[in-house]
C-alpha positions as CSV (number, residue, x, y, z in Angstrom):
1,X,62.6,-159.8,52.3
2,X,60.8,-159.7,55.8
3,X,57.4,-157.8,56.5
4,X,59.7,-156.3,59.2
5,X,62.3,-154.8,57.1
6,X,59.5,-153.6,54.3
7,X,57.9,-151.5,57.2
8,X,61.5,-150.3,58.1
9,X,62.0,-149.6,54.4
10,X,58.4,-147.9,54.2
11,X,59.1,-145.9,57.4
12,X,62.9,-144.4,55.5
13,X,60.6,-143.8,52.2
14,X,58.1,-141.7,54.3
15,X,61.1,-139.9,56.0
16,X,62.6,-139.0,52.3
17,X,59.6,-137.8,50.6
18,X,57.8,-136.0,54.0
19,X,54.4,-138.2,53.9
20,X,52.2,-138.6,56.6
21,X,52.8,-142.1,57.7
22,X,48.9,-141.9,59.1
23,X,48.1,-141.7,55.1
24,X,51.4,-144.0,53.3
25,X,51.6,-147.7,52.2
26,X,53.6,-149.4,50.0
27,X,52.5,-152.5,47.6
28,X,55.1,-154.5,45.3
29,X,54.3,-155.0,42.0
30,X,56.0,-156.5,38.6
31,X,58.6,-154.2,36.7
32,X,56.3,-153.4,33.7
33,X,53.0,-152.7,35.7
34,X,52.0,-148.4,35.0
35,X,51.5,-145.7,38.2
36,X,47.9,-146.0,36.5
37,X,46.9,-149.6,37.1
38,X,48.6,-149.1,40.5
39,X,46.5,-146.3,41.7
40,X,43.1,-147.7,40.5
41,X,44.1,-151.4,41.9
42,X,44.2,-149.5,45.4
43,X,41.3,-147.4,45.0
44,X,39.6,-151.0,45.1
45,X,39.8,-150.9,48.8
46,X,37.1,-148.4,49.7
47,X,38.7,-147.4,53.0
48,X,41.6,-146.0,51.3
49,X,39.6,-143.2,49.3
50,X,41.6,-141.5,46.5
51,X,45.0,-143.3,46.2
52,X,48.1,-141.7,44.4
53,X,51.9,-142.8,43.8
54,X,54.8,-140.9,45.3
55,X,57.4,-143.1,44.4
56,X,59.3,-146.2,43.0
57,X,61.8,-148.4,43.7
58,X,63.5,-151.5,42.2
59,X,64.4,-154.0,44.6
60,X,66.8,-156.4,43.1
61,X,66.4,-159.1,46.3
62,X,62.5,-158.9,45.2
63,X,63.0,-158.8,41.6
64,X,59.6,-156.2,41.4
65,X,59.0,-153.0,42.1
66,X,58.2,-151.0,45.6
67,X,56.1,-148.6,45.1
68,X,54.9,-145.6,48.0
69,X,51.3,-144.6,47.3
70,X,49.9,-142.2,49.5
71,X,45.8,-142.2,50.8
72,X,43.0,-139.5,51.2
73,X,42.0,-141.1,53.7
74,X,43.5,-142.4,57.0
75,X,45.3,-145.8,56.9
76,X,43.6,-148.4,59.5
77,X,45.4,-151.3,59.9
78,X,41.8,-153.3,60.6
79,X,40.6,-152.1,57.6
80,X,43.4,-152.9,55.2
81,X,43.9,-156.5,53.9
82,X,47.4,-158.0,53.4
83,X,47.3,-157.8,49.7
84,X,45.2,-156.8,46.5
85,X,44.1,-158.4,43.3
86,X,45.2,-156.3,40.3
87,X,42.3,-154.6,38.4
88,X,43.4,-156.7,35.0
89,X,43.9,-160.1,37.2
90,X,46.9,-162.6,38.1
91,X,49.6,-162.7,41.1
92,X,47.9,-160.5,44.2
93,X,50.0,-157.9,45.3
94,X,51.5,-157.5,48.9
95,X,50.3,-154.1,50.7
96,X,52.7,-152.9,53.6
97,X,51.0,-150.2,56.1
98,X,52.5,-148.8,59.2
99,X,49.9,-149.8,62.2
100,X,49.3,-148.1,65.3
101,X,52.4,-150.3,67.2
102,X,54.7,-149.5,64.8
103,X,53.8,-145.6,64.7
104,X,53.9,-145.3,68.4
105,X,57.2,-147.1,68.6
106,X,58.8,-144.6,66.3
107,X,57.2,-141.6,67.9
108,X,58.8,-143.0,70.6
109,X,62.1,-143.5,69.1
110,X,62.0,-139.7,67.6
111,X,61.3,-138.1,71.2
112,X,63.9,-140.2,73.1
113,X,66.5,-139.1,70.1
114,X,64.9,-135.2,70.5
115,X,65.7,-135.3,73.8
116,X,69.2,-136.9,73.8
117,X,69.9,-134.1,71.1
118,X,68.6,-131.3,73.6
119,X,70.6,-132.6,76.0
120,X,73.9,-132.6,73.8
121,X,73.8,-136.3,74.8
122,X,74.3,-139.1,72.6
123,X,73.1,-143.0,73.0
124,X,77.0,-143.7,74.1
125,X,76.0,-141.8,77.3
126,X,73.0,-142.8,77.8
127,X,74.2,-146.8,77.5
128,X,77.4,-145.4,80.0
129,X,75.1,-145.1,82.7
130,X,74.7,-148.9,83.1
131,X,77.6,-151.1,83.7
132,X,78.2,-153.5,80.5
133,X,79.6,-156.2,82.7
134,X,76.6,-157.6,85.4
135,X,73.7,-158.4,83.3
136,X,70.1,-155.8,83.5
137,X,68.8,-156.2,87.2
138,X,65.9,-153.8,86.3
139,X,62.6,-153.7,82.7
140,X,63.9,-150.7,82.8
141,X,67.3,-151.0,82.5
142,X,66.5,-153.5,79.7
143,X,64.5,-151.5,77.8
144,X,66.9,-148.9,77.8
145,X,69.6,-151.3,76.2
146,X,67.1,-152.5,73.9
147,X,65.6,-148.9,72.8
148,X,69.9,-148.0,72.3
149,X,70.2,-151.5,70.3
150,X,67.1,-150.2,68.1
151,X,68.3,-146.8,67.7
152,X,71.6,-148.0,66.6
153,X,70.1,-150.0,63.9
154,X,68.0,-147.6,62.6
155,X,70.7,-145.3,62.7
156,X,72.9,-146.7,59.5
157,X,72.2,-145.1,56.1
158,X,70.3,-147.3,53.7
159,X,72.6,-149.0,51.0
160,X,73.1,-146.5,48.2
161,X,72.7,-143.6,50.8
162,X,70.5,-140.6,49.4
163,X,71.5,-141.1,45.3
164,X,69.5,-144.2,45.8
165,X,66.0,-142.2,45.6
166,X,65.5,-139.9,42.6
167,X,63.1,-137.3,42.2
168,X,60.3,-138.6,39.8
169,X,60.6,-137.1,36.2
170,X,58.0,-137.6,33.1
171,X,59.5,-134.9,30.7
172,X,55.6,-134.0,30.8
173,X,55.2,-130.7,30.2
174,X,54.1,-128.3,31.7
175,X,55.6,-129.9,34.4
176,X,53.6,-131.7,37.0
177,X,53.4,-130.4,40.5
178,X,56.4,-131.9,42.6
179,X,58.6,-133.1,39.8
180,X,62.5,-132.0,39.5
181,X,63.3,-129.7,36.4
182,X,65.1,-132.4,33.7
183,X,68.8,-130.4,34.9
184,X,68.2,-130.8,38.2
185,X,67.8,-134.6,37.7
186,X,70.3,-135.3,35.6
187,X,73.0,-133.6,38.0
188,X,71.5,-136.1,40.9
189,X,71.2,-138.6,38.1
190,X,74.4,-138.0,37.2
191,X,76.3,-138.4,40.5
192,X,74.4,-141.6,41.5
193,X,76.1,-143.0,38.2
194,X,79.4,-142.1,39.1
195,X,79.7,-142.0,42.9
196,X,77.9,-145.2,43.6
197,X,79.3,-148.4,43.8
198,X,76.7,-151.2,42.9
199,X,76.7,-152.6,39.6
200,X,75.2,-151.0,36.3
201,X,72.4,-152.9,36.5
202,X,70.9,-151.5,39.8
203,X,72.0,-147.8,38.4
204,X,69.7,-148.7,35.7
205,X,67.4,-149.9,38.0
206,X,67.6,-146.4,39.7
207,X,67.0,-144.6,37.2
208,X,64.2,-146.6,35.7
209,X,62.5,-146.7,38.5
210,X,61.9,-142.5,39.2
211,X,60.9,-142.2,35.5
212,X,57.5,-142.3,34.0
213,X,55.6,-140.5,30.9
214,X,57.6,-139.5,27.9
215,X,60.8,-140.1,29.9
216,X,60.4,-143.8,30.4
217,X,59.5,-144.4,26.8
218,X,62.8,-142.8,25.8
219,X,64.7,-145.3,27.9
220,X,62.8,-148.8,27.5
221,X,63.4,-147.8,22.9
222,X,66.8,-147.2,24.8
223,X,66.8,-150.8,26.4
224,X,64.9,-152.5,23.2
225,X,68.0,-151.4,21.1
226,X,70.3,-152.4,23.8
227,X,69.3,-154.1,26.3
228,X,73.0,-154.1,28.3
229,X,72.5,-150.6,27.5
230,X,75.0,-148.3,30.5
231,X,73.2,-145.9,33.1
232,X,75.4,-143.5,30.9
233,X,73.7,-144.2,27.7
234,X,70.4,-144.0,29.3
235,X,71.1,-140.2,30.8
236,X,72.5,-139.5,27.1
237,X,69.5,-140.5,25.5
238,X,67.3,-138.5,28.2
239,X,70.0,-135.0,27.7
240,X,69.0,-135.6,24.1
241,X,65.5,-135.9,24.5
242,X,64.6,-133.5,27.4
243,X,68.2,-131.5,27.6
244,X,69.2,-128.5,25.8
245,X,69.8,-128.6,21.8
246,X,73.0,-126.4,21.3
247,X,76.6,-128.1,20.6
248,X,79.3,-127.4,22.7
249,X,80.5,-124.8,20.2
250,X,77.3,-122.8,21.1
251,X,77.6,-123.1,24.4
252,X,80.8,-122.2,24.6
253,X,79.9,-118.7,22.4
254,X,77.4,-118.1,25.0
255,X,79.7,-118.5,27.7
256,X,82.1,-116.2,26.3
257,X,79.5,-113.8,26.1
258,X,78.2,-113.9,30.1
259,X,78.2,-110.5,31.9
260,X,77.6,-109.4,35.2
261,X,73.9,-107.8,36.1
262,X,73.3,-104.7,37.6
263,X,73.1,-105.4,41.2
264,X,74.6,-109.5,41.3
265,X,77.3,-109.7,43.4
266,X,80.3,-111.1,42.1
267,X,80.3,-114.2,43.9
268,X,77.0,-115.2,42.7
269,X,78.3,-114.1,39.0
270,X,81.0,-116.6,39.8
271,X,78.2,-119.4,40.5
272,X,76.4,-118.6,37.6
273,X,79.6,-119.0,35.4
274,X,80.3,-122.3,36.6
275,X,77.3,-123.5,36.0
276,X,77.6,-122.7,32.2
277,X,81.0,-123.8,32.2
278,X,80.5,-127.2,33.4
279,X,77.6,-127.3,30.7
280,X,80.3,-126.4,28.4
281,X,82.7,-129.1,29.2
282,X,79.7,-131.8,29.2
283,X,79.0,-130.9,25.6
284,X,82.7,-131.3,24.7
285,X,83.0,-127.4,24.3
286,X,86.2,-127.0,25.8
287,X,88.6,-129.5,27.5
288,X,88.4,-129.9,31.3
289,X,91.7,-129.4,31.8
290,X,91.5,-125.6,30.2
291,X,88.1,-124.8,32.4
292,X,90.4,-122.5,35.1
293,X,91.8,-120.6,32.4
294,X,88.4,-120.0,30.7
295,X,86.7,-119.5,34.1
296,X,89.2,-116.4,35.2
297,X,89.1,-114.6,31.6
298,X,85.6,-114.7,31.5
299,X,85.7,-113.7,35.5
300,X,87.4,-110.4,34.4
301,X,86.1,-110.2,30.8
302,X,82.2,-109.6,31.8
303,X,82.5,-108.7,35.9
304,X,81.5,-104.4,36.1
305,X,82.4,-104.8,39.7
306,X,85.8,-105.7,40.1
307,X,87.4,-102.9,42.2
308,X,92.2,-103.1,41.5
309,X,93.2,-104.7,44.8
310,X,90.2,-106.8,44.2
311,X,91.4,-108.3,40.9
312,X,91.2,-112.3,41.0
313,X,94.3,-112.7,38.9
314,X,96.2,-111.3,42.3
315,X,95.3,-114.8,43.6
316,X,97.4,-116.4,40.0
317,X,100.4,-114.6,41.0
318,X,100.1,-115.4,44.2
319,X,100.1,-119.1,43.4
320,X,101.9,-119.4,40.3
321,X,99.3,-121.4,38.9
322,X,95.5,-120.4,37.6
323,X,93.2,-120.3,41.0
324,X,90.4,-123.0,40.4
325,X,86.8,-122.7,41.3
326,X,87.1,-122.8,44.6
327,X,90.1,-120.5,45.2
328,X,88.3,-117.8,43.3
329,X,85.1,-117.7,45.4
330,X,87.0,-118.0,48.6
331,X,89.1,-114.7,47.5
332,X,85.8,-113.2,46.2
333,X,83.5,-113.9,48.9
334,X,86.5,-112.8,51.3
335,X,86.6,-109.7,49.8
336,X,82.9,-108.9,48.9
337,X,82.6,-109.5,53.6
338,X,85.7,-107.3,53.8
């Protein structure tokens, strides 16, 4: 990988996480090195000040890890080296910063795209107002094309789009400033496994890679048992570490039991059935395909606010088939406006 698409990846990773590019670097390390070693390797280079990590990445072109640290003190490019011996010895390590070229080029990118946006323009008109066919008579005509190239490029989503970069999780508790409660996680967890396409072996990659603490050492016993273990079996053995204890069975008793509150409008009862009810079905509580029939008895089993010509099951008869998630919030909502 270029130094020029490892300061394009940096500038993304800054974008993602909201760091101060003025204060972000990124060094590549091997797979098994800890945040730890990481953070005191850097504090080796005095200019720096108090380094911590924000985030990891496996990159499998690299075969290491990318890791985004972030400074105390200002990044200067003259005051940076290249790369860094590790505190324990061996292979140096690489260290990307964004320098002052780089930073104004993007600031410059960001107020051209600002304005095009204020405008309700897009880089289609602005390239129309040149004809394609004679070549650039004019610098500035050519810097125009070549700022609409760049913008362009920089334009296309990263491979693996956002389910690429998870939230960091430890299973530390309590629960370290900026971390993702373990449910959150799983759910984005969970959809990078099933909605991406690379192979398992990135997904594992993935996941790896925004662990730390307790949570890594669940999954490297995880990978020492098996280690073609799935991205599936890795979130299993997290749910059963970090997730909740009850069977399906329980879960689904509790559901059953879900009322409305005092003042929670029925929409936002809705929402908080579903989210039980999808808990449910993870958990083999009930079958997926009977969720709509268990979502709309327990609708009109624990709601206190359902008024007669409000009554979901209109929406059933109407259809001539049980109203699904959707359908039932779209009638509700419709209703609770009304």
């Amino acid at each position: 990988m270029e130094k020029t698409e490892l300061v394009s990846e940096l500038k993304r990773w800054c974008r993602g996480e909201g760091l101060d590019e003025t204060h972000a670097l990124m060094t590549i390390v091997p797979e098994d090195v800890e945040i730890s070693e990481v953070e005191e390797t850097l504090e080796t280079i005095k200019s720096l000040g108090r380094v911590r990590v924000r985030g990891r990445n496996f990159s499998a072109r690299l075969h290491r890890r990318m890791v985004l640290c972030e400074s105390r003190e200002t990044v200067q490019e003259e005051s940076v080296p290249t790369e860094v011996v590790p505190i324990d010895g061996g292979e140096a390590w690489p260290v990307i910063i964004l320098g002052g070229a780089q930073a104004a080029a993007e600031g410059f990118n960001s107020k051209l795209k600002g304005l095009l946006q204020a405008e309700g323009k897009t880089m289609e008109d602005l390239k129309s107002l040149f004809p394609s066919t004679p070549p650039p008579t004019s610098s500035t005509e050519s810097i125009l094309r070549a700022v609409g190239d760049l913008l362009e490029k920089t334009a296309k989503p990263a491979d693996g789009g956002s389910y690429g970069r998870l939230r960091m999780f430890s299973g530390a508790l309590p629960m370290p400033p900026g971390e993702e409660p373990f449910d959150h996680w799983l759910e984005q967890a969970s959809l990078m496994v099933e909605e991406t396409e690379c192979s398992d072996r990135e997904k594992r990659r993935r996941i790896i890679g925004s662990l730390k603490g307790p949570a890594l050492e669940i999954v490297k016993a995880v990978r020492h048992a098996n280690p073609e273990a799935s991205p599936k079996e890795c979130l299993e053995a997290l749910e059963s570490a970090f997730g909740s204890a009850e069977s399906g069975d329980d879960l689904y008793f509790a559901f059953r039991l879900m009322q409305q509150q005092k003042g929670e409008k029925l929409s936002d009862f809705l929402r908080r059935l579903e989210r039980s009810l999808a808990k449910v079905i993870q958990r083999g509580g009930l079958p997926a395909s009977g969720k709509d029939q268990a979502r709309l008895e327990q609708l009109l089993r624990g709601a206190i606010s359902l008024r007669p010509d409000a009554d979901p099951a209109a929406l059933e008869r109407k259809e001539g088939c049980t109203p699904n998630f959707l359908q039932l919030l779209t009638e509700i909502r419709a209703e609770e406006e009304y």
